[in-house]
VOGU-3710 file (C-alpha; in Angstrom, 3 decimals, decimal comma):
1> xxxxxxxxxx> -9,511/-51,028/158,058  -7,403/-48,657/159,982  -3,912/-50,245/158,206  -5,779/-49,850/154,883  -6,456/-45,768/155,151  -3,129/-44,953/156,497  -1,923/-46,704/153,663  -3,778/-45,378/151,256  -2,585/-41,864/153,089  0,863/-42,846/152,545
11> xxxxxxxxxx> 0,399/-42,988/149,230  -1,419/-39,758/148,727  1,164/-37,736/150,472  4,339/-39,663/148,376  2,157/-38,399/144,891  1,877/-35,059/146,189  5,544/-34,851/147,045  6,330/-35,643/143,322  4,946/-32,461/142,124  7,249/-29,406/141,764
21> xxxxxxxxxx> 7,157/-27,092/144,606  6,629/-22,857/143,848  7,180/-20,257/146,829  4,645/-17,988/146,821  5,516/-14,607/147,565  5,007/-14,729/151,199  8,069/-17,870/151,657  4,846/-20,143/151,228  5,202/-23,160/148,714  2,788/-24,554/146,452
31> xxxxxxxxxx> 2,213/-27,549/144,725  1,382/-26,993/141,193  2,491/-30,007/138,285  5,404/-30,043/136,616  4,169/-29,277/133,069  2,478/-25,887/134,598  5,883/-25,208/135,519  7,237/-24,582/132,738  7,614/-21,167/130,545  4,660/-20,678/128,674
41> xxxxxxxxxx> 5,023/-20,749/124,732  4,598/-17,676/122,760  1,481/-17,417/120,747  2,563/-18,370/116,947  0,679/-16,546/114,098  -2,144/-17,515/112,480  -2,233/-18,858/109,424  -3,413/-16,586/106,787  -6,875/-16,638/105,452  -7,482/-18,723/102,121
51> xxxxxxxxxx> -10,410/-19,519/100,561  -12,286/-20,982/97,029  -15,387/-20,581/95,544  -16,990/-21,929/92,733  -19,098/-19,132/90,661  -20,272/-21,145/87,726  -22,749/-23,458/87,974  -24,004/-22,107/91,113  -25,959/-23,967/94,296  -28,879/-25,854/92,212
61> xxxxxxxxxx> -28,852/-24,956/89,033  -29,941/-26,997/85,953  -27,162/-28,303/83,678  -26,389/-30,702/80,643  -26,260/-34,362/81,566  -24,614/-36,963/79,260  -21,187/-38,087/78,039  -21,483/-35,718/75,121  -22,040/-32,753/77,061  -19,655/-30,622/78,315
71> xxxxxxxxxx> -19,990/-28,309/81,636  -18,112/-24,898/81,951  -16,778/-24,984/85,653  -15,288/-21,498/87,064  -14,745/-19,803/90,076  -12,087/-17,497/92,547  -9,953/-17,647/95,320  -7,832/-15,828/97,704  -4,503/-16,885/95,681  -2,490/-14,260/93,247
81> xxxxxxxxxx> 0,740/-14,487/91,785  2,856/-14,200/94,799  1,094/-17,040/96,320  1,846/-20,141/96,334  -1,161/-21,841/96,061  -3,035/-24,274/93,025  -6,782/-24,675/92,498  -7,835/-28,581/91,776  -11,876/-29,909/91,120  -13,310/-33,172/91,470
91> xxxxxxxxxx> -17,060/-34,391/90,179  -18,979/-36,768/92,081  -16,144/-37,893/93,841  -14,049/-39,126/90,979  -10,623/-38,882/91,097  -8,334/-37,558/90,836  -8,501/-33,747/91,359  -8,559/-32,001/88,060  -6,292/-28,991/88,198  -7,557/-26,189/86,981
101> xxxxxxxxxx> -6,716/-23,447/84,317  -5,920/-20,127/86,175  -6,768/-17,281/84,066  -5,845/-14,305/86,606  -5,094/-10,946/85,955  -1,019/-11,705/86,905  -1,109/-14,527/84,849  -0,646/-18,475/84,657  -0,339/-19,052/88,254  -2,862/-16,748/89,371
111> xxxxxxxxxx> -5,708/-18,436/90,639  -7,981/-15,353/91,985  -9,807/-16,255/89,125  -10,353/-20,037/87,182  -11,724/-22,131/85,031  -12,061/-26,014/84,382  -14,046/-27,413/81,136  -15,447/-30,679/82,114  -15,807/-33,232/79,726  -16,275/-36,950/79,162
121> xxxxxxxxxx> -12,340/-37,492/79,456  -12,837/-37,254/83,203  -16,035/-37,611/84,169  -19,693/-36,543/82,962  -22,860/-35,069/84,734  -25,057/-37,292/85,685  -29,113/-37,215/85,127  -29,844/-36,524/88,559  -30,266/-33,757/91,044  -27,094/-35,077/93,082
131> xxxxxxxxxx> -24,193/-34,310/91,039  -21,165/-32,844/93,704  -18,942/-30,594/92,585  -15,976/-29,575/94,755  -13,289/-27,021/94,263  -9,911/-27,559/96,769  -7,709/-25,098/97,421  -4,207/-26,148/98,605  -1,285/-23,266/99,581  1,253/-25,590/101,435
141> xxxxxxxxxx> 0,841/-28,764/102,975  -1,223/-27,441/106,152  -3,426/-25,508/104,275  -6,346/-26,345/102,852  -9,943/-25,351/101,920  -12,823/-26,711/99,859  -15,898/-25,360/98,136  -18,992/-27,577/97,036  -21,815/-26,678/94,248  -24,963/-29,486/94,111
151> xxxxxxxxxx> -26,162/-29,543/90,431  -29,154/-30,922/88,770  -27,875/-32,872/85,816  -30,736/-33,429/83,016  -30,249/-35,150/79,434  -31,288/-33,156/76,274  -31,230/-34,446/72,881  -27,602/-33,159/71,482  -30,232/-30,879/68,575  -31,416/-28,487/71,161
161> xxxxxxxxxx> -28,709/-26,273/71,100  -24,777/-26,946/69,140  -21,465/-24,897/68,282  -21,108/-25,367/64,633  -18,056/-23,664/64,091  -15,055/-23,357/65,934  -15,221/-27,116/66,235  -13,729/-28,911/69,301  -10,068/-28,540/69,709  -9,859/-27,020/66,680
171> xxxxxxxxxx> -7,163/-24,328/66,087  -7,939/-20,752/65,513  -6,540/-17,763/65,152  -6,058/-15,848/68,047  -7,740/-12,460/67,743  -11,788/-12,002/67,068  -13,751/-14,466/65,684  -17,178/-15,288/64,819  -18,736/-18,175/66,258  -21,488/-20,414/64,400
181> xxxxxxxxxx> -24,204/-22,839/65,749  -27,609/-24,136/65,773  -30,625/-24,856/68,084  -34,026/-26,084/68,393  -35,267/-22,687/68,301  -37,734/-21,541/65,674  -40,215/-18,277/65,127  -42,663/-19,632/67,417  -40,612/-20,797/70,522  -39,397/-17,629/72,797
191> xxxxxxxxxx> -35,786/-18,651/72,944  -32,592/-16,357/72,412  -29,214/-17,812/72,471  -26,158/-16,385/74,584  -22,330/-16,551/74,085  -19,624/-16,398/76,349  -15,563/-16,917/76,570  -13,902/-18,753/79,852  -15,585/-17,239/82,527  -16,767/-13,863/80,860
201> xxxxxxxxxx> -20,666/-12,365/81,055  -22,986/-14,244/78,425  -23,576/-11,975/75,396  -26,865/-11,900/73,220  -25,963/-13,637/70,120  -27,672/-13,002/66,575  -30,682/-14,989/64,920  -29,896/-15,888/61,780  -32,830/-18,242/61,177  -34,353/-18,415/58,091
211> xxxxxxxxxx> -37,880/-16,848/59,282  -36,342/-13,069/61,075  -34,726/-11,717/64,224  -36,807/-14,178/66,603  -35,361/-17,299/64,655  -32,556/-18,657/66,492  -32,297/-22,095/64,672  -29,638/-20,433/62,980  -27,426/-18,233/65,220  -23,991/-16,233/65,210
221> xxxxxxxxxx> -21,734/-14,201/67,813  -18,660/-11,989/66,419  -16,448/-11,212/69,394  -14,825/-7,533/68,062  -12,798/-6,306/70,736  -10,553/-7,476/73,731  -13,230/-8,348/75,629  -13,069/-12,195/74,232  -10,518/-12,197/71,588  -8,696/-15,700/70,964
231> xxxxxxxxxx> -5,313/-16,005/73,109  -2,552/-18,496/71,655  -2,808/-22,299/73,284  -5,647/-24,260/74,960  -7,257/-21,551/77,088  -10,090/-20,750/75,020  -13,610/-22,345/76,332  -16,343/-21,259/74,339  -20,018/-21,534/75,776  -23,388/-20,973/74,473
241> xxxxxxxxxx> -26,731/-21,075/76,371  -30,243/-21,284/75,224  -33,014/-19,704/77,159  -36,603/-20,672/76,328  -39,788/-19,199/78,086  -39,434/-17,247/81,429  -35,941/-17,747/81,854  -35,057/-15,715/78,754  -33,719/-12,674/80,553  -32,749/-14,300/83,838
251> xxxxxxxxxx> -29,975/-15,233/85,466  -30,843/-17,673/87,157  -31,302/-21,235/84,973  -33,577/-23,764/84,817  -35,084/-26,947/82,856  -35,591/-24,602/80,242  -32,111/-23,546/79,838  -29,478/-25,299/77,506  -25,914/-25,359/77,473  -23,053/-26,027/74,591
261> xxxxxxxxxx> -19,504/-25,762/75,092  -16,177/-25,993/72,515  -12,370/-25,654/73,885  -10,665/-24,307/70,950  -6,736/-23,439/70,760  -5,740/-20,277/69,390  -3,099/-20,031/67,068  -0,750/-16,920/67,030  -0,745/-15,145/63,372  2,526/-13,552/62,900
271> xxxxxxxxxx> 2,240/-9,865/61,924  2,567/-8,563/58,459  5,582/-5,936/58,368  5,529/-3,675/55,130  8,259/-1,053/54,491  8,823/1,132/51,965  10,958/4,356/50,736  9,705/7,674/48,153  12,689/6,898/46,436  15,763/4,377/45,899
281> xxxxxxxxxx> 18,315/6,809/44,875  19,085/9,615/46,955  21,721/12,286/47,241  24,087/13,499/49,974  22,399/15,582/52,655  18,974/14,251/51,630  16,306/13,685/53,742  15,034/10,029/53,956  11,731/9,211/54,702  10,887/5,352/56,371
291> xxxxxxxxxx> 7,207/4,486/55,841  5,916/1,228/57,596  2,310/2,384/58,104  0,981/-0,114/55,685  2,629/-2,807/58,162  -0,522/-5,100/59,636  -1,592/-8,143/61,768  -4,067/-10,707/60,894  -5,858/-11,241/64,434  -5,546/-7,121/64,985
301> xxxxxxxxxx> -3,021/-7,270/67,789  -1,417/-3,551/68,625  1,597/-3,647/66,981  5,271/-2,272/68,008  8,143/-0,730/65,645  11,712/-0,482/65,736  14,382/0,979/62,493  17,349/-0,430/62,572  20,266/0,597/59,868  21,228/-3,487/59,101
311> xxxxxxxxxx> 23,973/-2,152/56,552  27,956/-3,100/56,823  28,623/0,223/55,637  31,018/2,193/57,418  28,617/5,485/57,066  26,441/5,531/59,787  23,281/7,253/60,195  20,800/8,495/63,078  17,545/7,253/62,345  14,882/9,385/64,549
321> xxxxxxxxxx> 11,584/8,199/65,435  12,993/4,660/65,437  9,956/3,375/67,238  7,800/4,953/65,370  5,682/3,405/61,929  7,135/6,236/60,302  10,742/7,406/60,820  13,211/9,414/58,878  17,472/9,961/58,819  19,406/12,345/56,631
331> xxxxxxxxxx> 21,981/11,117/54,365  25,455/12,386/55,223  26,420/15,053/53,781  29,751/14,187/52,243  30,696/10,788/51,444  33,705/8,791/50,016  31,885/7,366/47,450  28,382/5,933/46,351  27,046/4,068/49,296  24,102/1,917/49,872
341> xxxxxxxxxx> 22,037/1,709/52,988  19,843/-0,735/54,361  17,330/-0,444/57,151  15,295/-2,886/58,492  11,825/-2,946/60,178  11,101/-5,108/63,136  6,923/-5,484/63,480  6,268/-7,028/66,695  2,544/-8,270/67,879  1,200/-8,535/71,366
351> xxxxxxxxxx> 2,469/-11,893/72,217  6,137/-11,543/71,359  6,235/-12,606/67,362  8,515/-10,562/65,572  8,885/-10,363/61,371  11,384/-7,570/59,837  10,902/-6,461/56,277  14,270/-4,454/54,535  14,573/-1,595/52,338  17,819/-0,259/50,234
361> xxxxxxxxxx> 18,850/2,749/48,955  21,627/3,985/47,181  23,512/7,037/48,185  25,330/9,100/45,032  27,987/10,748/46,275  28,600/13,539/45,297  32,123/14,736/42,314  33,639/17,625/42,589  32,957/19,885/39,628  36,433/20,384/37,411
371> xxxxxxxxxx> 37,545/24,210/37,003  39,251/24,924/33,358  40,774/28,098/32,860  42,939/27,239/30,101  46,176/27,566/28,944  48,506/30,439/29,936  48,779/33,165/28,142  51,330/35,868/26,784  50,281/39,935/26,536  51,403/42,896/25,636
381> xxxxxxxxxx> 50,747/46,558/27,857  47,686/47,862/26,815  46,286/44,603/25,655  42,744/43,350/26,936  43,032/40,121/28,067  40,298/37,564/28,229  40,550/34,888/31,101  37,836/31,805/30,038  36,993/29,281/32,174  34,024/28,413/30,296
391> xxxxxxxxxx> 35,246/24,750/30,122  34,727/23,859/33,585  32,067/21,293/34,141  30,444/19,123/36,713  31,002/15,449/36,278  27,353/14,200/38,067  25,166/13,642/35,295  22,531/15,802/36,980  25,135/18,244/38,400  25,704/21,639/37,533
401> xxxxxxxxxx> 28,497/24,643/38,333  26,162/27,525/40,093  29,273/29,923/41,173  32,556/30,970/39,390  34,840/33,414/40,930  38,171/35,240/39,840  40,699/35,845/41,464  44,316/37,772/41,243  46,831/35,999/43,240  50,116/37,404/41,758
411> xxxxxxxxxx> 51,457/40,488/39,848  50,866/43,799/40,046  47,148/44,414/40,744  44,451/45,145/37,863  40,895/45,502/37,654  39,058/42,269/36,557  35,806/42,766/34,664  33,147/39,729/35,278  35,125/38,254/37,895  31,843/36,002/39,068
421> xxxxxxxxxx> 31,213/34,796/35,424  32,796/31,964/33,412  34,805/34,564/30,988  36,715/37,621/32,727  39,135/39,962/31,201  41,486/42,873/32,246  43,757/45,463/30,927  47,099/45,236/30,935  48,839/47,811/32,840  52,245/49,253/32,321
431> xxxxxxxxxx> 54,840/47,789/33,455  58,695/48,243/33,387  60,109/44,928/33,726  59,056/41,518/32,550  55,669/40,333/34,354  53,519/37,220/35,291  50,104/37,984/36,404  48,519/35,057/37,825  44,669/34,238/38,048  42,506/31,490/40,263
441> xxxxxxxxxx> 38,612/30,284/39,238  36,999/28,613/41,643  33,821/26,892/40,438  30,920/25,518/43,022  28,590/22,765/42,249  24,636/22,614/43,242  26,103/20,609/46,313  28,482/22,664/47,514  31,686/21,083/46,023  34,422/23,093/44,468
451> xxxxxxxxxx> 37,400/22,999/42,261  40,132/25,678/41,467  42,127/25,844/38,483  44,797/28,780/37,936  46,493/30,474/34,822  48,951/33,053/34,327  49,721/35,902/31,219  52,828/37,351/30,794  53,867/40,257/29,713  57,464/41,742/28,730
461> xxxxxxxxxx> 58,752/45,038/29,737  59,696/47,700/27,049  63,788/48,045/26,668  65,141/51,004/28,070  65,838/53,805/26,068  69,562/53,676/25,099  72,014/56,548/25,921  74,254/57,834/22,638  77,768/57,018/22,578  80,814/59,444/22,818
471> xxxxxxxxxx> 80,141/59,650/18,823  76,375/60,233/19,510  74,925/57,350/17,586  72,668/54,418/18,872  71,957/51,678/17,050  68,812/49,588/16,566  68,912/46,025/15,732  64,533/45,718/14,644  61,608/47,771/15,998  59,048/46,230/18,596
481> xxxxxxxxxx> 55,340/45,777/18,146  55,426/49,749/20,172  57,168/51,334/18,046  60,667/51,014/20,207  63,630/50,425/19,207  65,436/46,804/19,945  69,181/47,544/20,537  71,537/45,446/18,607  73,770/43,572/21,062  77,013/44,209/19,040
491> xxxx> 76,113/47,424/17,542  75,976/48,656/21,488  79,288/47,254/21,924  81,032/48,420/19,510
//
């Protein structure tokens, strides 16, 4: 017995000389084990908090059982945009996961908010109180949470409560719409129907039964604003609920509550663009006024603008307001010749789809009026002389010569009478050699233009008076139109 303990001592003391030794502060040693030894790790971060819920059906509630009913599944989570996460369901343990459709605020891969319309494609509700319905969220491969709703499926006869119109799958404009259906209601039964889009609060819908405003056998909903309108592709779901009895007004359902559900896909309608001008012909420096108010869109989507001059003409203009339904630019005001502009429209709806619509105009330009004063003229001193430039015209066919104006540009200087109207005149002055007097007219059209045309009168000096000779005579060959003698060439050399 002895030989067995100080064996088993031997052994004791050999394990306990296998562990790392650590001085204490004191020179003592310790035996601790060699993991402990080690540097210990630096806490990592946790993981950030995710999670999923399912909102609609909630815990318990009463829903539509059958392969030809449909179930409107929606709910949130802790995803956004930025995210990286995806939202999946599965129904009584069928799979696969269904992904769902996110319908966040950021858009298609926001899942803060989601829907999934269940139908018999995948699976169906069954008529019992243990259908499962699980929402997973997954944001990378070690995260992972789930959310579970218990439902009590119950079958109704397809009559109690349908979606006429939209059908399923059927495409529709996207915008407002007015949906159509029928139920078992009648006068006597307290029933209402309600209406609702994706995951949106039910509305009140209409009775349009034949017996008054309690007769929802005959029912309608008109969605008139953003709060439901149509979006283009499959992410419409359409739901209706009748409420019989208690349960009218409350929000919580029961047996007595009904459900009907359409997925419709909304079509984009391309916008309508509509342009006009007052007027196709214009003139130079004219105003131009673009007018595309009358431009429109089928569903009623807001609308954006843009004027673009579309043209290959070299004369450019500044259109201002170019964003605007209504814009306006101002024809240049001189050009080479007649020119014709076009400007286009581009009408652009909320979801990107553009149409253009062109208008043209031509541009007259503008001739320069022609100034006509006429051929020149000869005069004597004294005479009154008429300058007319009464034959100057404008060439437009609607043009006209507002402004004429005289004036002297050689000889010696005289008064002119009318010297802003199309005939002037003057008096010949004295003079005592030969003379050119030389006139301008410039002439101004209604657009500015103008045009100068010149003419000239001349007049010839009286001879000199001739000096006797030694014998005292002088000689005259004729006598002028003033009375003064012309001097014969020979007679004053003899």
């Amino acid at each position: 017995m002895l030989s067995a303990l100080a064996l088993l001592t031997l052994l004791m003391v050999t394990l306990m000389l296998s562990l790392h030794p650590i001085s204490r502060d004191n020179g003592d040693t310790a035996l601790i084990p060699a993991t402990s030894a080690q540097q210990t790790a630096l806490p990592t971060a946790p993981p950030p908090e995710i999670g999923v819920k399912i909102t609609s059906p909630t815990k318990g509630q009463t829903v539509s059982a059958g392969d030809d009913q449909q179930l409107h599944i929606a709910g949130s989570s802790t995803d956004d945009s930025i995210s990286n996460c995806e939202v999946a369901v599965i129904v009584n343990g069928v799979r696969p996961y269904q992904p769902v459709l996110a319908n966040g605020s950021s858009g298609i891969k926001d899942y803060s908010t989601w829907n999934y319309l269940l139908n018999s494609s995948y699976t169906s509700i069954n008529d019992s109180p243990d259908n499962k319905i699980t929402a997973k969220l997954v944001c990378g491969p070690n995260l992972t949470k789930w959310y579970s709703v218990n439902v009590t499926g119950i079958s109704f006869n397809a009559s109690r409560l349908n979606i006429n119109s939209p059908t399923a799958n059927e495409n529709v404009s996207t915008g407002n719409i007015t949906v159509y259906g029928t139920s078992m209601d009648d006068f006597y039964k307290d029933c209402q129907v309600f209406v609702s889009k994706n995951n949106l609060p039910f509305q009140k819908a209409t009775a349009a039964g034949l017996t008054g405003t309690r007769d929802f056998s005959a029912w309608k909903f008109t969605y008139t604003d953003d709060y439901a309108s149509i979006t283009p592709g499959n992410t419409n779901s359409l739901a209706a609920k009748l409420s019989c009895g208690e349960n009218v007004n409350s929000k919580t359902d029961s047996s007595e509550t009904t459900y009907a559900t359409v997925n419709i896909i909304g079509i984009n309608q391309p916008p309508i663009a509509e342009a006009k001008v007052e007027k196709e012909e214009v003139r130079e420096g004219e105003e131009v006024i673009l007018n595309g108010e009358d431009s429109n869109d089928p569903s009623g989507d807001t609308l954006t603008y843009l004027w673009e001059q579309t043209s290959d003409s070299i004369e450019k203009v500044h259109i201002f307001d170019a964003n605007e339904a209504v814009a306006n630019f101002k024809v240049p005001d001189k050009l080479e010749e007649d020119t014709t502009f076009e400007i286009t429209l581009f009408v652009t709806d909320e979801y990107g789809e553009t149409v253009t619509k062109t208008v043209s105009l031509e541009a007259i330009a503008n001739s320069e009026p022609e100034a006509d004063t006429g051929r020149d003229k000869e005069a004597v001193i004294g005479e009154q002389v008429t300058l007319d430039g009464s034959g100057s015209h404008d060439p437009d066919p609607d043009g006209k010569i507002i402004s004429y104006k005289w004036e002297q540009t050689d000889g010696p200087g005289v008064s002119l009478q009318g010297s802003d109207q199309p005939i002037a005149s003057f008096s010949v002055p004295r003079v005592e050699e030969d003379t050119t007097f030389e006139f301008t007219l410039t002439v101004t059209d209604d657009e500015g233009a103008e045009s100068e045309d010149g003419v000239e009168v001349q007049v010839d000096a009286p001879p000199q008076p001739q000096i006797p000779d030694e014998s005292g005579e002088v000689c005259f060959d004729e006598i002028d139109n003033n009375g003064n003698g012309l001097v014969d060439e020979e007679c004053e050399s003899d």
